[in-house]
Structures are given as C-alpha cells and as structure tokens.
PDB file with SEQRES, HELIX, SHEET and CRYST1 records, atoms N, CA, C and O in Angstrom:
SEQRES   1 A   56  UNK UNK UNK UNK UNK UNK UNK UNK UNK UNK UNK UNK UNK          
SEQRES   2 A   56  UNK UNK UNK UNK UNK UNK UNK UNK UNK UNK UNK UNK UNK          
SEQRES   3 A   56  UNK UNK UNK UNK UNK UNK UNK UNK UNK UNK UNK UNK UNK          
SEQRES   4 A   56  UNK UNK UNK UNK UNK UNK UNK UNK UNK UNK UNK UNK UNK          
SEQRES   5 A   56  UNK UNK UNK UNK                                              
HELIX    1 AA1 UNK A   24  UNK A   26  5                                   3    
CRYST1    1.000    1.000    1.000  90.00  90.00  90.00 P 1           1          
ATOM      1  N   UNK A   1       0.843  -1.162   0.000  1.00  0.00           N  
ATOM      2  CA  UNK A   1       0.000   0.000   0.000  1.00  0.00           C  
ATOM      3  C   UNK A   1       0.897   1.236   0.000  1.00  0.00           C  
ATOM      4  O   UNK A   1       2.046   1.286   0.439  1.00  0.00           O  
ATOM      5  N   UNK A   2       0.112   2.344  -0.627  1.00  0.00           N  
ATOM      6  CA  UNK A   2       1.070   3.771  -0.891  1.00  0.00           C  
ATOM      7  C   UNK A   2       0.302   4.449  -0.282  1.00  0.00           C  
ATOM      8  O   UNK A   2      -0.912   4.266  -0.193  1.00  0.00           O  
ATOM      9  N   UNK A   3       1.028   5.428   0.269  1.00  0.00           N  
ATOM     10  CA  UNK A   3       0.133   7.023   1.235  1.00  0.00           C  
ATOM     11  C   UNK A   3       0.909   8.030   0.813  1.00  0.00           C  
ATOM     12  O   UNK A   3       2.087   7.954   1.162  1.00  0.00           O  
ATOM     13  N   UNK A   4       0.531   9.132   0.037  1.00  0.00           N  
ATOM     14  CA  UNK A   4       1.100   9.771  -0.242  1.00  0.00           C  
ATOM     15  C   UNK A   4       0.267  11.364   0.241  1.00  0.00           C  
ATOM     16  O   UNK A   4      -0.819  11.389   0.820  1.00  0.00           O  
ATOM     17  N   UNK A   5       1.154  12.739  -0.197  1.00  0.00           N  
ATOM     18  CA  UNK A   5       0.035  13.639  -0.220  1.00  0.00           C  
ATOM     19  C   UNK A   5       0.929  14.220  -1.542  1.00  0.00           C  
ATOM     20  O   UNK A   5       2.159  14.232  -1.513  1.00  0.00           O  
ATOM     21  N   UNK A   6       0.189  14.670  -2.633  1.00  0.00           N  
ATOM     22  CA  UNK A   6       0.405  15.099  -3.768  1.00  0.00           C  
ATOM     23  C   UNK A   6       0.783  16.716  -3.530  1.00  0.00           C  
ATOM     24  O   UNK A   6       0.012  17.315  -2.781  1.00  0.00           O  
ATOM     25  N   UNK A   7       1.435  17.161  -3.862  1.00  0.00           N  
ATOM     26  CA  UNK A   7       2.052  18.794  -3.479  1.00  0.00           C  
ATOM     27  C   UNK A   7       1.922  19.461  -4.336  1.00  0.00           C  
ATOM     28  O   UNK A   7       1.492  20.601  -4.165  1.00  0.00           O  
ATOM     29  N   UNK A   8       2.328  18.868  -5.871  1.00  0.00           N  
ATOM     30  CA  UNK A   8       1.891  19.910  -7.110  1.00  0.00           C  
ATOM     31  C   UNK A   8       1.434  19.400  -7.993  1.00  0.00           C  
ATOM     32  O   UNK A   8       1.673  18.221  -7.731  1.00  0.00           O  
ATOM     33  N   UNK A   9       0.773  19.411  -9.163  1.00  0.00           N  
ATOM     34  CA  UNK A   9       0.490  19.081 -10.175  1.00  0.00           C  
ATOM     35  C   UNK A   9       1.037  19.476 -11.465  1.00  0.00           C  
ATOM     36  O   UNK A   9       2.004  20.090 -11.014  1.00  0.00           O  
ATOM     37  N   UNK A  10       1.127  19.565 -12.434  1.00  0.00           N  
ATOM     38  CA  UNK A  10       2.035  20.741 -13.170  1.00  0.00           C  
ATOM     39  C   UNK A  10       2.349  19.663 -14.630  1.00  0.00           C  
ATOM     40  O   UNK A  10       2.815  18.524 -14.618  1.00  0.00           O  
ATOM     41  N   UNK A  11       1.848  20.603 -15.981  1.00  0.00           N  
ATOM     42  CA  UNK A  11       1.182  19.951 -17.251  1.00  0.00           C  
ATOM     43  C   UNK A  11       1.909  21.341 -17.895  1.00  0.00           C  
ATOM     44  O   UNK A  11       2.108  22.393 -17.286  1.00  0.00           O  
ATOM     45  N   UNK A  12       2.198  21.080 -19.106  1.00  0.00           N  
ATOM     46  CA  UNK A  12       2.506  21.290 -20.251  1.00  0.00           C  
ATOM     47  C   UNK A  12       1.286  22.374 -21.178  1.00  0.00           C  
ATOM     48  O   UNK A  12       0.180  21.838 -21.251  1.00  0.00           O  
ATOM     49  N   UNK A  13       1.348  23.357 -21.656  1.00  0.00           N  
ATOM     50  CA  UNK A  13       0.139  23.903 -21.948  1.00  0.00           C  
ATOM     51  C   UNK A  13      -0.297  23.812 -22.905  1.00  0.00           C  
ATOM     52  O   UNK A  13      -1.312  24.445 -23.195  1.00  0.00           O  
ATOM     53  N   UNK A  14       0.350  22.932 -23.810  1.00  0.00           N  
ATOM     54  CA  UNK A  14      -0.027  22.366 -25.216  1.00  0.00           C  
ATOM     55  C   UNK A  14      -1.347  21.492 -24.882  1.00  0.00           C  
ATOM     56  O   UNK A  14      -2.350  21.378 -25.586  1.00  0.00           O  
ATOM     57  N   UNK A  15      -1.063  20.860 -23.527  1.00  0.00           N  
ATOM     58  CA  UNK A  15      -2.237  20.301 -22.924  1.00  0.00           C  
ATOM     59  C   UNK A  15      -3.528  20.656 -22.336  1.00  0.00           C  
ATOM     60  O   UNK A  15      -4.560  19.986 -22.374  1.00  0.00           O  
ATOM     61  N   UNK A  16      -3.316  21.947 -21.716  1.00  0.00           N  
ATOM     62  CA  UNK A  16      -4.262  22.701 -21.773  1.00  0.00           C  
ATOM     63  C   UNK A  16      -5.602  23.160 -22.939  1.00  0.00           C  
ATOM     64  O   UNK A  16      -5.310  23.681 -24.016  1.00  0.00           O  
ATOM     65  N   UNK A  17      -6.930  22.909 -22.580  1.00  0.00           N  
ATOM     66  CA  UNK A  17      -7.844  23.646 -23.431  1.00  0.00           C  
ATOM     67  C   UNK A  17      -8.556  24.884 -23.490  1.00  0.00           C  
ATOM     68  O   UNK A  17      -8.272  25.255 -22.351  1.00  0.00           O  
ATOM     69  N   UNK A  18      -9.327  25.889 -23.986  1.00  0.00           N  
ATOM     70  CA  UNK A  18      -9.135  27.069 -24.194  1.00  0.00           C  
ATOM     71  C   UNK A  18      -9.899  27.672 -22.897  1.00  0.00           C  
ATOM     72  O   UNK A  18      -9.980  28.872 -22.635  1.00  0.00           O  
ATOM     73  N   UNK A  19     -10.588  26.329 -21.937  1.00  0.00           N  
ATOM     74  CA  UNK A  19     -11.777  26.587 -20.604  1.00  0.00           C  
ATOM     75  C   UNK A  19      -9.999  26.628 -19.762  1.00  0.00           C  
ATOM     76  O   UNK A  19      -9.943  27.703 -19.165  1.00  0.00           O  
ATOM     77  N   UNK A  20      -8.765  25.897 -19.583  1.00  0.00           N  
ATOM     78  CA  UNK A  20      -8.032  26.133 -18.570  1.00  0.00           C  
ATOM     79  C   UNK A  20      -8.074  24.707 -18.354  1.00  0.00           C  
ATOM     80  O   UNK A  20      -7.238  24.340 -17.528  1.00  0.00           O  
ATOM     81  N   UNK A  21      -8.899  23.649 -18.915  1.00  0.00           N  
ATOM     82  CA  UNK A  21      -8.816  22.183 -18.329  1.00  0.00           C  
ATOM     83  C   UNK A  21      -8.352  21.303 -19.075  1.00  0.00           C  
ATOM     84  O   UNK A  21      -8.681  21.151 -20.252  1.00  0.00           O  
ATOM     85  N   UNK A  22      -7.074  20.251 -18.116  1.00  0.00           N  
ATOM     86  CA  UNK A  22      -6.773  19.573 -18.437  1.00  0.00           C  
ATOM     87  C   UNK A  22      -7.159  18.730 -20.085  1.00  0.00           C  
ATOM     88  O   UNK A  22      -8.381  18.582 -20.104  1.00  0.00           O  
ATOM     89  N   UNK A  23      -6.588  18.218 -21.276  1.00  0.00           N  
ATOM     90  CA  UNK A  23      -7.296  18.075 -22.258  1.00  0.00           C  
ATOM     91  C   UNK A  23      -6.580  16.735 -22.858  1.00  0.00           C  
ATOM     92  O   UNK A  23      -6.036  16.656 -23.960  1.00  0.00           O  
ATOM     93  N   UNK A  24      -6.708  15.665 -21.850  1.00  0.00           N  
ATOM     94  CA  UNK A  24      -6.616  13.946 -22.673  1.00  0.00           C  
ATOM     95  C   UNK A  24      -6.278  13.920 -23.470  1.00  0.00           C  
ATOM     96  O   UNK A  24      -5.095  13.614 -23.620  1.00  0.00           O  
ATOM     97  N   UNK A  25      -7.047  14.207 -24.470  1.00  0.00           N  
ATOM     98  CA  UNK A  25      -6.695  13.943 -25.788  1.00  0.00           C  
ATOM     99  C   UNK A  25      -6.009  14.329 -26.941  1.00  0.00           C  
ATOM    100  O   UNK A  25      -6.130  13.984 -28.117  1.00  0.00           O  
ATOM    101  N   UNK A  26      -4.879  15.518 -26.079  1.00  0.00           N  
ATOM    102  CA  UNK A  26      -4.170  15.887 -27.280  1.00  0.00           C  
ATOM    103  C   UNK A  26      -2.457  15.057 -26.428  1.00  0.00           C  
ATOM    104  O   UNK A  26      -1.368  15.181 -26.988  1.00  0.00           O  
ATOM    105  N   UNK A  27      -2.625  14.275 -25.055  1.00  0.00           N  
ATOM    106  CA  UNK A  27      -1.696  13.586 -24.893  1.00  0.00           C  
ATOM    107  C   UNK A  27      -1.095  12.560 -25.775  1.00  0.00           C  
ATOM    108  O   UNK A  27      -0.096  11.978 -25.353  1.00  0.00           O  
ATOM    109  N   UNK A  28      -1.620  12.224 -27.073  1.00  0.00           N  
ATOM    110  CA  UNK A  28      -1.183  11.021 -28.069  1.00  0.00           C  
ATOM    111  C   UNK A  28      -0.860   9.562 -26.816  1.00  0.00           C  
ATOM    112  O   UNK A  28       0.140   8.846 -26.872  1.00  0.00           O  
ATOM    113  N   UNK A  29      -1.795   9.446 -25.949  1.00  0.00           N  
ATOM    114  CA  UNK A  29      -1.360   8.017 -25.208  1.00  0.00           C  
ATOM    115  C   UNK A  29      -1.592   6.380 -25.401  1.00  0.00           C  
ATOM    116  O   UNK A  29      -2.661   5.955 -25.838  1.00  0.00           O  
ATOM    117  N   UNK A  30      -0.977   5.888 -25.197  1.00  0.00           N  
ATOM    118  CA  UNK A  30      -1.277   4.443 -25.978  1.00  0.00           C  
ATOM    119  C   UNK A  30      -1.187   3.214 -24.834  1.00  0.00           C  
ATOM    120  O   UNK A  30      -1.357   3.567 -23.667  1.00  0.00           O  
ATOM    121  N   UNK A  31      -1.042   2.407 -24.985  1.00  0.00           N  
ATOM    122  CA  UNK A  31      -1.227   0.929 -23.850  1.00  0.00           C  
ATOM    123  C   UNK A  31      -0.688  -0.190 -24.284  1.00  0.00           C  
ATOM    124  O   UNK A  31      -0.748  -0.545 -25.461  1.00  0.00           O  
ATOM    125  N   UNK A  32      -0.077  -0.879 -23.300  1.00  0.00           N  
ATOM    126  CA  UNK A  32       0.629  -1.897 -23.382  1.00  0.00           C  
ATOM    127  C   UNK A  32      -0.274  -2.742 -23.688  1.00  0.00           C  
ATOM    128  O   UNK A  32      -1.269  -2.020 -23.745  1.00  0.00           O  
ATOM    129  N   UNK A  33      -0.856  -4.548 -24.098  1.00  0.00           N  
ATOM    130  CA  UNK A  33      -1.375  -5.852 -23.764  1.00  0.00           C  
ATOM    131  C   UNK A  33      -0.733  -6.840 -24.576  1.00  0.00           C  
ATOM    132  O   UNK A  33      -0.316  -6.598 -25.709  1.00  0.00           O  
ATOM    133  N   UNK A  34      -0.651  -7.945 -24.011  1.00  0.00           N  
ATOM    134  CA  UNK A  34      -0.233  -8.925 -24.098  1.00  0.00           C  
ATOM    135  C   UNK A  34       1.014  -8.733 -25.585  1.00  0.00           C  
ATOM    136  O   UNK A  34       1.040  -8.989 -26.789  1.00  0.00           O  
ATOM    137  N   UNK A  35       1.689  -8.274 -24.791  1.00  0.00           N  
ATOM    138  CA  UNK A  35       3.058  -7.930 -25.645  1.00  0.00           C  
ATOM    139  C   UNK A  35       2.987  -6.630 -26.720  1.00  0.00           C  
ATOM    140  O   UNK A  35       3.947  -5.952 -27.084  1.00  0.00           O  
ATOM    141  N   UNK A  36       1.964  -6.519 -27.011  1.00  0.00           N  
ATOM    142  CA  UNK A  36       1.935  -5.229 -27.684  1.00  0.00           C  
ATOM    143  C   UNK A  36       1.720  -3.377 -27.689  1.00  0.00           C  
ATOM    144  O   UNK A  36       1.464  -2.866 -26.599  1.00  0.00           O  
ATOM    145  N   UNK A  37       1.790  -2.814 -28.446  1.00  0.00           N  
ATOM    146  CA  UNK A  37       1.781  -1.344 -27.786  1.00  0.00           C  
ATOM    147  C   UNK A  37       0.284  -1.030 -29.077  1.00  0.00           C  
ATOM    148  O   UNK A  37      -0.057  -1.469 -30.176  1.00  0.00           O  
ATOM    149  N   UNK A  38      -0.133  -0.174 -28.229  1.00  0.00           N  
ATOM    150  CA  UNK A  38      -1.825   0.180 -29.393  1.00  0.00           C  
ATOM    151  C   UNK A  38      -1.392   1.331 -28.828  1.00  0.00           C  
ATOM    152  O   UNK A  38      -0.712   1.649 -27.853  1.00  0.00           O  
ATOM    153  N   UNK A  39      -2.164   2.043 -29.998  1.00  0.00           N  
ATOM    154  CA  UNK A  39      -2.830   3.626 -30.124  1.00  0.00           C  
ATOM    155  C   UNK A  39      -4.171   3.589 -29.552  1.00  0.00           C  
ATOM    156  O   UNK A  39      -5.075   2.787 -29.785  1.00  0.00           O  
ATOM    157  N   UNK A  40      -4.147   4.755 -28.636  1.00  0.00           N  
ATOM    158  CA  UNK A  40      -5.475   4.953 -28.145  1.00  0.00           C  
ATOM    159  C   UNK A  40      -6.442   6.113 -28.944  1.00  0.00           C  
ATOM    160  O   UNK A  40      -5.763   7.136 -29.027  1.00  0.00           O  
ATOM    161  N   UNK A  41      -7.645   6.296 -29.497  1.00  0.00           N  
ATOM    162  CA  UNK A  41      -7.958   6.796 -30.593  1.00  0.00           C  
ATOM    163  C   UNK A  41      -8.881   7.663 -29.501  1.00  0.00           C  
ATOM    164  O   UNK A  41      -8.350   8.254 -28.561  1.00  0.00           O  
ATOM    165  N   UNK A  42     -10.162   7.669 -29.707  1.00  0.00           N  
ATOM    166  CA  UNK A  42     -11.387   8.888 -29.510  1.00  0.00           C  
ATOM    167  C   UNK A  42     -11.745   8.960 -27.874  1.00  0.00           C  
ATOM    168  O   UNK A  42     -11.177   8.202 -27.088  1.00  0.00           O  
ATOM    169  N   UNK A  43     -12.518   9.722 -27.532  1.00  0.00           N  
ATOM    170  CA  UNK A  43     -13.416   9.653 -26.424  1.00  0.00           C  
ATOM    171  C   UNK A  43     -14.375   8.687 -27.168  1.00  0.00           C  
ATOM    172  O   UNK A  43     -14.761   9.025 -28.287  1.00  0.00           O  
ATOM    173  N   UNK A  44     -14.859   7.315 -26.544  1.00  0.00           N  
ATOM    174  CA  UNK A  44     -16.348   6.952 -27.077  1.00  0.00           C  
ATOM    175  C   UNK A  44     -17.335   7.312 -26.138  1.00  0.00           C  
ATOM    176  O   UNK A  44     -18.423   7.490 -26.685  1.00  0.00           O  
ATOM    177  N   UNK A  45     -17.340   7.461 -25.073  1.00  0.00           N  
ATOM    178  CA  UNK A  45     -17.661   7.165 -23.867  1.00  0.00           C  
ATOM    179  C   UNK A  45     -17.085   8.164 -22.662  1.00  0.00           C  
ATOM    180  O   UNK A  45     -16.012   8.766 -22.615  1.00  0.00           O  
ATOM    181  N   UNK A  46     -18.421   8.115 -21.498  1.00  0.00           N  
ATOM    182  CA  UNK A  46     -18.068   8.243 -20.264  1.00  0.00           C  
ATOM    183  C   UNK A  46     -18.368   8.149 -19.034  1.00  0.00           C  
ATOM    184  O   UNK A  46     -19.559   8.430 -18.901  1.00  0.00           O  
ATOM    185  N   UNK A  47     -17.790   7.844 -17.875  1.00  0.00           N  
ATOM    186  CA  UNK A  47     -18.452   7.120 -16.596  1.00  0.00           C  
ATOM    187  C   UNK A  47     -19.364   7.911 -16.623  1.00  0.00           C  
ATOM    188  O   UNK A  47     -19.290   9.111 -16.889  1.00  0.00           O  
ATOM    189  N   UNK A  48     -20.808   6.954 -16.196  1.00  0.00           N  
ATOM    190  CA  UNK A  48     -22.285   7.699 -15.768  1.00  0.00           C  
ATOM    191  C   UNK A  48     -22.968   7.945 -17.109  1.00  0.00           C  
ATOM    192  O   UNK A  48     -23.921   8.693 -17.328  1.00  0.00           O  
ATOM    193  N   UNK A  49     -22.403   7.294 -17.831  1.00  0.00           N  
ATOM    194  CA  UNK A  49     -23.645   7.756 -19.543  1.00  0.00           C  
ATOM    195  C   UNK A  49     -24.656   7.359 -18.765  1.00  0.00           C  
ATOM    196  O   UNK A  49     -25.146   8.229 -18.045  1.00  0.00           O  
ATOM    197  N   UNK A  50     -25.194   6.054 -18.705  1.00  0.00           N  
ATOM    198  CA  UNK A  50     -26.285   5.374 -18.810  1.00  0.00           C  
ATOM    199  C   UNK A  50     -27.338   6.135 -17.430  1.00  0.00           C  
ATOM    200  O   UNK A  50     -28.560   6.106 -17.575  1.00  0.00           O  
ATOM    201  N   UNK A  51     -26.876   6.619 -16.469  1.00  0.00           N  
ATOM    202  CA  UNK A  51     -27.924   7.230 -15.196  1.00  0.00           C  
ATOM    203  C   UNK A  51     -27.913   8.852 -15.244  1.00  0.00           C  
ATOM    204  O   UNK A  51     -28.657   9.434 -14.454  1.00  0.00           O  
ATOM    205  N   UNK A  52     -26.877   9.830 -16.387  1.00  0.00           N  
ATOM    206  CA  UNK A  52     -27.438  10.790 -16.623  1.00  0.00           C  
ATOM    207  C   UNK A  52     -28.192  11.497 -16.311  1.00  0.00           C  
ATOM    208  O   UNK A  52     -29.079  10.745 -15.907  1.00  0.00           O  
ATOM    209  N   UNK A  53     -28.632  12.753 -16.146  1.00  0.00           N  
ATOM    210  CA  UNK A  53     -29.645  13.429 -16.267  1.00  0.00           C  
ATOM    211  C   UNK A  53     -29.980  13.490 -17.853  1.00  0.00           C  
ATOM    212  O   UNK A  53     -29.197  13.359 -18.793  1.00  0.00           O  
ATOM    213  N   UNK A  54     -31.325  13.718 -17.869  1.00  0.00           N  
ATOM    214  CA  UNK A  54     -31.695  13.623 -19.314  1.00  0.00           C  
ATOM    215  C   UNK A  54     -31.828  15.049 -19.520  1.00  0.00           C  
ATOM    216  O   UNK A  54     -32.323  15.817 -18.695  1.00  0.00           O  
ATOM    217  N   UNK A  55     -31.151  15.526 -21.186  1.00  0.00           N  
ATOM    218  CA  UNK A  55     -30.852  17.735 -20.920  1.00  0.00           C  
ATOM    219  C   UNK A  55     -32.491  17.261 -21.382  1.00  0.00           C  
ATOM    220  O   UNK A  55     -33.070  16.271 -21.828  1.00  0.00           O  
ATOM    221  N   UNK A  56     -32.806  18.726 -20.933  1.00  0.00           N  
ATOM    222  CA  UNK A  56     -34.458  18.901 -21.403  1.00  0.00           C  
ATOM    223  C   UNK A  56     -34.298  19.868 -23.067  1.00  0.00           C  
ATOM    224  O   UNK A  56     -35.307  20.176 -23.702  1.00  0.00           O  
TER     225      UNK A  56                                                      
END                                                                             
C-alpha cells in the first residue's frame, strides 16, 4: 500500500484547453497488452452515460 500527499500538479500547456482544463486527448497516449503497444484513438464514452440526467 502507498500514502502519499500530492504537493503539485504541473502539465505542459499544449495540454491545456481554451476553458483552462486539463485536455486527454491531445496527450497522443497508448497501452501496453499482451506484448503489444496500441494507439489509443477517440473519447467513445463516459463514466455515468447510462444514469445521466436527461438535458431537457
């Protein structure tokens, strides 16, 4: 087990989007499995689609 307390945070502003927030997807990040390296492509998705509020 790890306990830590985090002190700074601190990003690159290429990463930044034009609201000031953090922006995933211009990180180009990819993933290891079972021996291989993939490209990670779009947002499809996100936690809580399905229980939403519905916009009126």
């Amino acid at each position: 087990m790890f306990i830590a307390d985090v002190l700074a945070i601190n990003a690159d502003e290429k990463y930044i989007d034009e609201n000031g927030a953090f922006d995933i997807s211009k990180c180009d990040l990819m993933a290891y499995a079972n021996g291989g390296y993939y490209e990670l492509g779009e947002k499809i998705g996100k936690f809580g689609f399905s229980v939403q509020k519905k916009k009126k």
